[in-house]
SEROFI-638016 format. One line per 5 residues: number of its first residue (from 0); for each residue z, x, y of N, C-alpha, C, O. Coordinates in nm, 2 decimals. Each point is the difference from the previous one (the first is absolute). Example, Ala and Ser with C-alpha at 12.3 -4.5 7.8 and 13.67 -1.06 7.14 Angstrom:
BEGIN
0 = 0.78:1.32:-0.57:0.00:-0.09:0.12:0.00:0.09:0.12:0.07:0.10:0.00 ~ -0.14:-0.14:0.11:0.00:0.09:0.11:0.08:-0.08:0.11:0.01:0.05:0.11;
This chain:
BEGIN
0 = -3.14:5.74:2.55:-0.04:0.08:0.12:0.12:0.03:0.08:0.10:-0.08:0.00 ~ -0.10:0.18:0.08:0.13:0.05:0.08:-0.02:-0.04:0.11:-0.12:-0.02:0.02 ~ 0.17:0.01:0.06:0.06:0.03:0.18:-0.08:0.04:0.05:-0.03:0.09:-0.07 ~ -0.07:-0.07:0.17:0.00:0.10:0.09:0.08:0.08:0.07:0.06:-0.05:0.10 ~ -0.07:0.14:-0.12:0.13:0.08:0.06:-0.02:0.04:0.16:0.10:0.05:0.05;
5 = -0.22:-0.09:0.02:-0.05:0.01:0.15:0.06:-0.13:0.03:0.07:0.00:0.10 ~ -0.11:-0.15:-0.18:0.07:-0.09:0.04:0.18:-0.06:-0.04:0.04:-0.12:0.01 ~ 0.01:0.24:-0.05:0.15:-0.04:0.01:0.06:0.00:0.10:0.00:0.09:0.09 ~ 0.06:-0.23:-0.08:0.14:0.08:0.14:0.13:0.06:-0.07:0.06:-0.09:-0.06 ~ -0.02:0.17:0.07:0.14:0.05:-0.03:0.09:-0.14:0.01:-0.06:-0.10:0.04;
10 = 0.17:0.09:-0.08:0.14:-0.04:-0.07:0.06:0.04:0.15:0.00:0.12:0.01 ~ 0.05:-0.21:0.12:0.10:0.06:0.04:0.15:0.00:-0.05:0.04:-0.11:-0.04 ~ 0.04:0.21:0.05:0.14:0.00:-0.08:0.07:-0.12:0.06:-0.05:-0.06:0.10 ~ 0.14:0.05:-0.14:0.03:-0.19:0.02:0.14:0.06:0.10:0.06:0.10:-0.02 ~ -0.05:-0.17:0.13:0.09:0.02:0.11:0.16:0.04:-0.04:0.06:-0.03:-0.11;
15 = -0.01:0.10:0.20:0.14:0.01:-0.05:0.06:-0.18:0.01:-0.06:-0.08:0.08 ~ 0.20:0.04:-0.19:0.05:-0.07:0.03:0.10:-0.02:0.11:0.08:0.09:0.00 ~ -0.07:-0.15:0.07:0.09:-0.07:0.12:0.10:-0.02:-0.08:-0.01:-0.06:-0.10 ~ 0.18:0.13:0.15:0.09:-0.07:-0.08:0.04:-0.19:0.00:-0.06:-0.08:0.07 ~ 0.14:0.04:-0.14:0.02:-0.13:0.02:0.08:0.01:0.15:0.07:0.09:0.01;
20 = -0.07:-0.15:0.06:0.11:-0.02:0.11:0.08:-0.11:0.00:-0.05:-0.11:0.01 ~ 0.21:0.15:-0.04:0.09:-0.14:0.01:0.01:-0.11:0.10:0.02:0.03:0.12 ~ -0.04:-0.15:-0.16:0.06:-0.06:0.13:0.10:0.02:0.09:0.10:0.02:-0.05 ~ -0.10:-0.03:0.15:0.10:0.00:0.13:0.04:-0.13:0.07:0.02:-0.10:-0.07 ~ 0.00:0.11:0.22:0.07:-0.14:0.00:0.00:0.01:0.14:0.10:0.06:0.05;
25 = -0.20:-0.12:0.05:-0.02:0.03:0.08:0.12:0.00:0.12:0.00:0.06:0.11 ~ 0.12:-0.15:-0.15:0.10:0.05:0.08:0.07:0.09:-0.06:0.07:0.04:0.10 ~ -0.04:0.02:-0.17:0.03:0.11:-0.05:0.03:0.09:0.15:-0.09:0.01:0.09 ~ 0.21:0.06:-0.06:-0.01:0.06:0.16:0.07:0.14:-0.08:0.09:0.00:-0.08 ~ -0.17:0.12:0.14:0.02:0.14:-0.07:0.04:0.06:0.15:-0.07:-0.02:0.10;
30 = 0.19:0.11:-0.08:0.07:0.06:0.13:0.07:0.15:-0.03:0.06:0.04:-0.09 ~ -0.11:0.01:0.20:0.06:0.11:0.02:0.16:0.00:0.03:0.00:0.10:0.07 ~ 0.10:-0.14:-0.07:0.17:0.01:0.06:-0.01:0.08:0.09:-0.01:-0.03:0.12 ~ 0.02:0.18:-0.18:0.03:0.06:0.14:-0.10:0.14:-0.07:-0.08:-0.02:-0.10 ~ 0.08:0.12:0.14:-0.01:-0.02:0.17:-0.08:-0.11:0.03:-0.07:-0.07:-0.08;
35 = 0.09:0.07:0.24:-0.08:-0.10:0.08:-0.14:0.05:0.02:-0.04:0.11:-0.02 ~ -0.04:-0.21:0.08:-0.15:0.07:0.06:0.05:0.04:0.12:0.07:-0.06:0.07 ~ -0.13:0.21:-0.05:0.03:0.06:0.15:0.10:0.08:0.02:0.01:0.05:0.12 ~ 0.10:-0.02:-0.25:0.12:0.06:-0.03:-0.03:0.14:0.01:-0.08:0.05:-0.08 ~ 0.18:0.05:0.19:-0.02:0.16:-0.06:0.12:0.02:-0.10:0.10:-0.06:0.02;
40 = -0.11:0.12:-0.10:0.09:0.05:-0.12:0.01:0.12:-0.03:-0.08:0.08:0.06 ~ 0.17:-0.04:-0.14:0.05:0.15:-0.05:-0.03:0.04:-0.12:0.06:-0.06:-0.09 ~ -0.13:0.12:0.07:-0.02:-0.04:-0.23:0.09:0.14:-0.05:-0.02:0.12:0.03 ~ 0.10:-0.16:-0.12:-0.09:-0.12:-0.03:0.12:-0.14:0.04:0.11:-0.01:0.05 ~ -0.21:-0.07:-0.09:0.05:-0.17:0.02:-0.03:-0.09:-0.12:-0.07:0.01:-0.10;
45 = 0.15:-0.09:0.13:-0.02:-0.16:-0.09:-0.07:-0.09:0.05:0.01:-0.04:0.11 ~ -0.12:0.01:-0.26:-0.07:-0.13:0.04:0.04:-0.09:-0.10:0.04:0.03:-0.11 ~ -0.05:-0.18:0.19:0.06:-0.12:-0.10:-0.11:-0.09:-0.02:-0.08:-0.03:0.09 ~ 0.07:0.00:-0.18:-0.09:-0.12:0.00:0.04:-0.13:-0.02:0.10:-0.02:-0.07 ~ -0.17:-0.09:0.13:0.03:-0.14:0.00:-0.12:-0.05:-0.08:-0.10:0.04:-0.04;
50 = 0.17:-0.17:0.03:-0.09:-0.11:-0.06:0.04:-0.12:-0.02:0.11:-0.02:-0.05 ~ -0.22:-0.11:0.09:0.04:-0.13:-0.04:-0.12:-0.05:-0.07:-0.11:0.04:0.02 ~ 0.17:-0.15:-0.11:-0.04:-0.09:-0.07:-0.12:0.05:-0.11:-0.10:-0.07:-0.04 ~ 0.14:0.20:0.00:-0.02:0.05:-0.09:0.10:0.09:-0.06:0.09:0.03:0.08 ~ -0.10:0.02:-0.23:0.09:0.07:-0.06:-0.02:0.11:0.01:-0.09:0.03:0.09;
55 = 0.18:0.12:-0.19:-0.02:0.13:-0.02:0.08:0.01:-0.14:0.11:-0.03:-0.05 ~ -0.26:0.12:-0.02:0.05:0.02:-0.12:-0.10:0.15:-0.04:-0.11:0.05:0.04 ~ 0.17:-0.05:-0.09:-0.07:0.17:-0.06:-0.15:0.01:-0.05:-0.07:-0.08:-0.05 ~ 0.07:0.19:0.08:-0.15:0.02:-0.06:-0.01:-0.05:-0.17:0.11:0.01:-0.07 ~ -0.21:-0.06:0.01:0.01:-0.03:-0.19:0.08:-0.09:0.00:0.03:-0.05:-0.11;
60 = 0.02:0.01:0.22:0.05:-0.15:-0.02:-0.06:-0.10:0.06:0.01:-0.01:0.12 ~ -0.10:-0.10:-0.20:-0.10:-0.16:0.01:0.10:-0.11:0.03:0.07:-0.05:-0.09 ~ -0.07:0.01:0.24:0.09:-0.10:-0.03:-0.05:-0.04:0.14:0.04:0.06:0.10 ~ -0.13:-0.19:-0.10:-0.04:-0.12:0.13:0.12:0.03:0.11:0.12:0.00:-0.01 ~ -0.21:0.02:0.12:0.09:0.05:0.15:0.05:0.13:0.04:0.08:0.01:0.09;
65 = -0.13:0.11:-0.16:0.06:0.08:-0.03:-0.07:0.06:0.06:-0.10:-0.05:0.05 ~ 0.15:0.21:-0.01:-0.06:0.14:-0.03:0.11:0.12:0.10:0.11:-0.01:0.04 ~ -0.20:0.11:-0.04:0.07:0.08:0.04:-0.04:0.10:0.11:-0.12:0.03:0.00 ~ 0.18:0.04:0.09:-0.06:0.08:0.13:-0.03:0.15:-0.05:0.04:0.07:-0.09 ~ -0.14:-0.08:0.22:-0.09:0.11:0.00:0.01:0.04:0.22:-0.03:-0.04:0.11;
70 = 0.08:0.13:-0.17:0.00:0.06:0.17:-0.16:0.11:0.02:-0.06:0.09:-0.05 ~ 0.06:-0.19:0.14:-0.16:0.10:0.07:0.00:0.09:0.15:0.01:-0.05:0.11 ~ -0.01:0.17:-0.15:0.07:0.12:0.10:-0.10:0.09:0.12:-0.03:0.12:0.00 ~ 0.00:-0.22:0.07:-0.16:0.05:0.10:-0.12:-0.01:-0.07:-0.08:0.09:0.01 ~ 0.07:-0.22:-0.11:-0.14:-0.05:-0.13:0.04:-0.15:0.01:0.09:-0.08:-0.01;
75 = -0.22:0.07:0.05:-0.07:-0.11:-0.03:-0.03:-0.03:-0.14:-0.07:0.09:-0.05 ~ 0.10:-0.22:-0.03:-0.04:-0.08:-0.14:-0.15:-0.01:0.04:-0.03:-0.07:0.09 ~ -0.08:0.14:-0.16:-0.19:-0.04:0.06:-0.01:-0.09:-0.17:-0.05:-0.11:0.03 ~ 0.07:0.12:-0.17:-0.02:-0.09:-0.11:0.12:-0.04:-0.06:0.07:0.07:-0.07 ~ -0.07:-0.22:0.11:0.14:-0.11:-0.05:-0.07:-0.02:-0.14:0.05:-0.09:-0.07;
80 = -0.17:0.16:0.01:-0.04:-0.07:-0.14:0.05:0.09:-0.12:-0.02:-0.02:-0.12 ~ 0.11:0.20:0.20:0.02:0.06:-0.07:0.14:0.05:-0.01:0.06:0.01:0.11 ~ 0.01:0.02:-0.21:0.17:0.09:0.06:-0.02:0.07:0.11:-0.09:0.08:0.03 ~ 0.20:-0.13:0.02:0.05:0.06:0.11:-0.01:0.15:-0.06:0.02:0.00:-0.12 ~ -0.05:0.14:0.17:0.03:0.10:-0.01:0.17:0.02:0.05:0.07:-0.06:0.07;
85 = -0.07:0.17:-0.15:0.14:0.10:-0.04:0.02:0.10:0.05:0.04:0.09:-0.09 ~ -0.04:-0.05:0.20:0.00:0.14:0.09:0.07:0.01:0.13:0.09:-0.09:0.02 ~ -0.11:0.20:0.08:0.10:-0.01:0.09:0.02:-0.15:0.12:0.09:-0.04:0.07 ~ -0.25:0.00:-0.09:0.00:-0.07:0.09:0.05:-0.15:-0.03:0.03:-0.07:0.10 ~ 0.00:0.03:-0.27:-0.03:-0.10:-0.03:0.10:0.03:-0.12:-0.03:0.04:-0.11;
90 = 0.14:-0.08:0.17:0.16:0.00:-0.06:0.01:-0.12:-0.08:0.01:-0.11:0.04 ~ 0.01:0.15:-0.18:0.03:-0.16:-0.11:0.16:0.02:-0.01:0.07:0.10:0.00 ~ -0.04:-0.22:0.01:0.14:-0.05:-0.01:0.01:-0.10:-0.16:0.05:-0.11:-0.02 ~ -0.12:0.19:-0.05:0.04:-0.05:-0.10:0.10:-0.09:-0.13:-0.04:-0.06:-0.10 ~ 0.12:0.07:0.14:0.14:-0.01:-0.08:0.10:-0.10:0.15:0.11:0.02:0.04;
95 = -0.21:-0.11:0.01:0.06:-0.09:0.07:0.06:0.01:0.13:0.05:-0.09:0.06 ~ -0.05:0.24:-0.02:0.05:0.06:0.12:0.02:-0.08:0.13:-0.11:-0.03:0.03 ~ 0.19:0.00:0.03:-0.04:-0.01:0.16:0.07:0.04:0.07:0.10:-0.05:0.05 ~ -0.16:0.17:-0.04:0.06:0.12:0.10:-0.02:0.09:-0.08:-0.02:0.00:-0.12 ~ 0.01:0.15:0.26:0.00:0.15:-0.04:0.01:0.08:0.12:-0.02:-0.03:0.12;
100 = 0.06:0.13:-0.16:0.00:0.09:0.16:-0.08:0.07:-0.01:-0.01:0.06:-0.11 ~ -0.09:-0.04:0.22:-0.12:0.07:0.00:0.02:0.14:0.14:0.05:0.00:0.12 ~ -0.11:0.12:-0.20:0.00:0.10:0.13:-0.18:0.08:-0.01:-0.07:0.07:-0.07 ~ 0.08:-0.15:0.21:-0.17:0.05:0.05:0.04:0.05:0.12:0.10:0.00:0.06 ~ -0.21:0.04:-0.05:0.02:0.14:0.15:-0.01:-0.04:0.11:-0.02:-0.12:0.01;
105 = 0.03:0.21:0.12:0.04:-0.07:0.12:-0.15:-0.07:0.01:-0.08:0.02:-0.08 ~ 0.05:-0.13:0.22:-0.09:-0.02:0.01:-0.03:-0.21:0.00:0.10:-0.08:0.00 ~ -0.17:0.06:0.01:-0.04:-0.16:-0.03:-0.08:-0.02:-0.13:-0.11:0.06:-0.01 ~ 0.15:-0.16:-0.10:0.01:-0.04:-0.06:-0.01:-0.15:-0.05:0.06:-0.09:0.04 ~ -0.16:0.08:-0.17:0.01:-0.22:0.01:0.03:0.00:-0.13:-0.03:0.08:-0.09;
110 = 0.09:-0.22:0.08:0.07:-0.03:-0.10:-0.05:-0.15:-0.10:-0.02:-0.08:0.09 ~ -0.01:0.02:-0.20:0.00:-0.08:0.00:-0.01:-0.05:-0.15:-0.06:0.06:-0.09 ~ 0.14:-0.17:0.07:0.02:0.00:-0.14:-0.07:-0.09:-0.05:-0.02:-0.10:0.07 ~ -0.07:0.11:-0.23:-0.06:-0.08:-0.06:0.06:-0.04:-0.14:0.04:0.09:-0.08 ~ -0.03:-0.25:0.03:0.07:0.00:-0.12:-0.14:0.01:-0.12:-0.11:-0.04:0.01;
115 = 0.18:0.11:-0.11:-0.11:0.03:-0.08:0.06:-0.11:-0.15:0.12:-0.04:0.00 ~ -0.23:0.00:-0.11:0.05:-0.05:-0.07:0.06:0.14:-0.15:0.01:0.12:0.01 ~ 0.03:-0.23:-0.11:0.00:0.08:-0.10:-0.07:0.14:-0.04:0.07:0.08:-0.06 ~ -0.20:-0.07:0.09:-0.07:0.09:0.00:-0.05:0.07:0.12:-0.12:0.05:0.02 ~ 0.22:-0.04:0.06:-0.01:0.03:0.15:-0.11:-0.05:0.11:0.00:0.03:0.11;
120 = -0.11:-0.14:-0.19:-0.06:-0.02:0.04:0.03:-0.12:0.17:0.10:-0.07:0.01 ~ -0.19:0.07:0.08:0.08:-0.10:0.10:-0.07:-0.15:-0.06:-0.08:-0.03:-0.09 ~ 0.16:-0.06:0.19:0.00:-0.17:-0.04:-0.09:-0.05:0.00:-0.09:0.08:0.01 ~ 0.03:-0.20:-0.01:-0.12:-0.06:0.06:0.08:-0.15:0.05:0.04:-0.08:-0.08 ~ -0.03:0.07:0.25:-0.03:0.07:0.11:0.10:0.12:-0.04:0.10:-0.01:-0.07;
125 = -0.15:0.12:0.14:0.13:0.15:0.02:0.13:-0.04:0.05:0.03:-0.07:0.09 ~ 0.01:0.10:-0.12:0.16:0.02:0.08:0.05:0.10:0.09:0.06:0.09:-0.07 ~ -0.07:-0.06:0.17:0.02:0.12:0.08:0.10:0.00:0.10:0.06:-0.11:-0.01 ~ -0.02:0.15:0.07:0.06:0.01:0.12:-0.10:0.05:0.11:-0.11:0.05:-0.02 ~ 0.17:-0.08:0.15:-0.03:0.04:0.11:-0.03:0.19:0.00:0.07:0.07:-0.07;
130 = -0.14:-0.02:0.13:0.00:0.13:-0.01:0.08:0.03:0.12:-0.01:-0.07:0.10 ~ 0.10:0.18:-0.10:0.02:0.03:0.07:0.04:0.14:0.06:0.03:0.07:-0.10 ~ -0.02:-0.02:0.20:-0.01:0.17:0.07:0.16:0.05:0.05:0.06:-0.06:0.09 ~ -0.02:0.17:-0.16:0.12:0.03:0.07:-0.03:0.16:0.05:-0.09:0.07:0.00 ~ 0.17:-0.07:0.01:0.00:0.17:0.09:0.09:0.08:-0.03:0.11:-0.03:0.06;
135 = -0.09:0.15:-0.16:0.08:0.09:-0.07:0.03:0.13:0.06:-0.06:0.10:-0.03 ~ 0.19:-0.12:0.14:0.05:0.13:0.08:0.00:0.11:-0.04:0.08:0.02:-0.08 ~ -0.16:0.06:0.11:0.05:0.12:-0.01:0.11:0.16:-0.03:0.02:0.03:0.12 ~ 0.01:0.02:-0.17:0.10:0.06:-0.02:-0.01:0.04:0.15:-0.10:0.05:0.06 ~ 0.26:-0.08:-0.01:0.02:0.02:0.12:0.09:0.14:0.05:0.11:-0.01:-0.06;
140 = -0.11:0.11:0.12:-0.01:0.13:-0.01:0.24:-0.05:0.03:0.05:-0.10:0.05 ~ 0.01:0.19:-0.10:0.15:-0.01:-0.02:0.01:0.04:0.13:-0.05:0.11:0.04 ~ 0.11:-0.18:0.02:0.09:0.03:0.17:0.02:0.16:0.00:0.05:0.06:-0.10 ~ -0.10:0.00:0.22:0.04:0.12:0.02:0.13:0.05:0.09:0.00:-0.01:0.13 ~ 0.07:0.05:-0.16:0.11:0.09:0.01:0.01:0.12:0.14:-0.02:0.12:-0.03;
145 = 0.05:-0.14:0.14:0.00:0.14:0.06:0.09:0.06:-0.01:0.11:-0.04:0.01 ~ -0.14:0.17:-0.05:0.11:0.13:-0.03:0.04:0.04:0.16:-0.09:0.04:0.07 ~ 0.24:-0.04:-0.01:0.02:0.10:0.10:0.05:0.10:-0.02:0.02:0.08:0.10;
């Protein structure tokens, strides 16, 4: 005898997987250098990145204490269970970086770095930095000249 086909329930499809997330290291301390929070700047400009009591190693490289930055450019991280995205807002520093000069437009601006693992994925706890807001001057008009 078969099924009733009135009393089946459907199969729901089985959830996406969550990637693995590496351990982190709860003192692990992730920093902005410079600029400062509160800083007006010129772009473009240099950002540096700090870090203690954890390492920096490239993306595709597995190695305990590790990982590598991810600049987040007026975005918020909303899923630590997936890669970091790769777009304007969400700068991979792949290849061990720390530092880049960035040119964004005049205006206010936040900044804030997160270490991603091997697979760009973030830590478990995250590793982040402080977020922070600078202010990007404007092209300022060239001194004018009076002709007599």
């Amino acid at each position: 005898m078969g099924a009733d086909p009135q009393n089946v329930t459907p199969e729901k499809p089985p959830a996406p997987e969550k990637a693995k997330r590496t351990p982190g290291r709860k003192e692990a301390y992730l920093y902005i250098g410079w600029p400062n929070n509160g800083e007006t700047v010129k772009s473009p400009f240099k950002v540096w990145f700090g870090m203690r009591n954890f390492g920096v190693a490239p993306a595709g490289v597995t190695k305990e204490g590790t990982g590598h930055h991810h600049l987040l450019i007026d975005s918020e991280l909303t899923n630590f269970d997936e890669p970091i995205p790769n777009d304007k807002k969400h700068m991979h520093f792949g290849k061990g970086q720390t530092e880049t000069v960035l040119e964004l437009p005049p205006g206010k601006h936040t900044l804030q770095l997160v270490l991603g693992d091997t697979d760009h994925v973030p830590h478990n706890p995250p590793i982040m930095s402080k977020k922070i807001t600078i202010t990007v001057r404007g092209g300022e008009a060239p001194p004018q000249v009076s002709q007599r």
